[in-house]
C-alpha positions, 0 to 999 in steps of 0.5 A: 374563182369561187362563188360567194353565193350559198348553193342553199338559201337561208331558210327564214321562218317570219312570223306577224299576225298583221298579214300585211306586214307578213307579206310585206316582210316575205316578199323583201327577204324573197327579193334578196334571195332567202328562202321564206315561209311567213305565217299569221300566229304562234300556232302556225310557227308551232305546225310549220316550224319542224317541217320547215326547218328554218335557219332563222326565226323572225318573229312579232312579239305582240301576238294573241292568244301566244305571244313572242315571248312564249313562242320562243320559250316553247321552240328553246326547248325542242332540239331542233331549235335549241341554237337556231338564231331568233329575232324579236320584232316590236314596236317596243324599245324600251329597256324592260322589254328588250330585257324580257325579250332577250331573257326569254331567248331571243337572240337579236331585236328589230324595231318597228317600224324598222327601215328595209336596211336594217332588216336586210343588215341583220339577217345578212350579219345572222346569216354568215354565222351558217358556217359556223357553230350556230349552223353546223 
C-alpha cells in the first residue's frame, strides 16, 4: 500500500509582527506536520526567505515599516518565488483590500481572526498543488 504521507513536509514561511500570533500560528502548523519558520517583520522574510525556501507564504498585511503588500510585490520579483503560493492574512475583508491584495500578488486571503479550521483547509487545499506546476 502506498503511503499518502509526503517524505518531505511542506515548508511554510509565516509572517506576523504580533509574536503571540506568530507563535500561536507555528505551533499549529508544526502540529499538523509542516515544516515552519515564523518570523516578526517584512525584513526578516527578506533575510530568511532564499534560505529557507518555503513552499508556501502566510503573511500579515498590517506590518510596519514594510507592509503585506509591499512584501510581496518585493519577493514576485525573485525567481525563487515567482510562483511560490502566498496568503494574505487581515483583519480587513472588505472588497477594496482584497482587491489591493490579490493585485499585489497574493494568492488566496485568510480572515483574522480565522478559526484553526479554516487555516489547516487552506494550507491543505494550497498543499496538494506540491505535485503540480506551482511545486514542480
Amino acid at each position: 500500500m502506498e503511503s499518502t504521507v509526503s517524505p518531505h513536509p511542506l515548508r511554510i514561511l509565516a509572517v506576523d509582527d504580533h509574536r503571540d500570533t506568530a507563535e500561536t500560528m507555528a505551533m499549529l502548523l508544526r502540529l499538523w506536520g509542516y515544516e515552519v519558520l515564523y518570523v516578526l517583520s517584512a525584513a526578516a522574510v527578506l533575510r530568511e526567505a532564499a534560505r529557507f525556501c518555503p513552499d508556501l507564504m502566510l503573511i500579515d498585511l498590517a506590518m510596519p515599516e514594510i507592509d503585506g503588500y509591499d512584501l510581496v510585490r518585493r519577493l514576485r520579483q525573485e525567481e525563487p518565488f515567482m510562483h511560490t503560493p502566498m496568503v494574505a492574512l487581515t483583519g480587513f475583508g472588505d472588497e477594496v483590500h482584497r482587491r489591493q491584495a490579490f493585485e499585489a500578488g497574493f494568492d488566496e486571503i485568510l480572515l483574522k481572526p480565522y478559526p484553526a479550521a479554516n487555516l489547516k483547509q487552506l494550507v491543505e487545499k494550497l498543499g496538494l498543488v506540491r505535485g503540480g506546476s506551482k511545486f514542480g
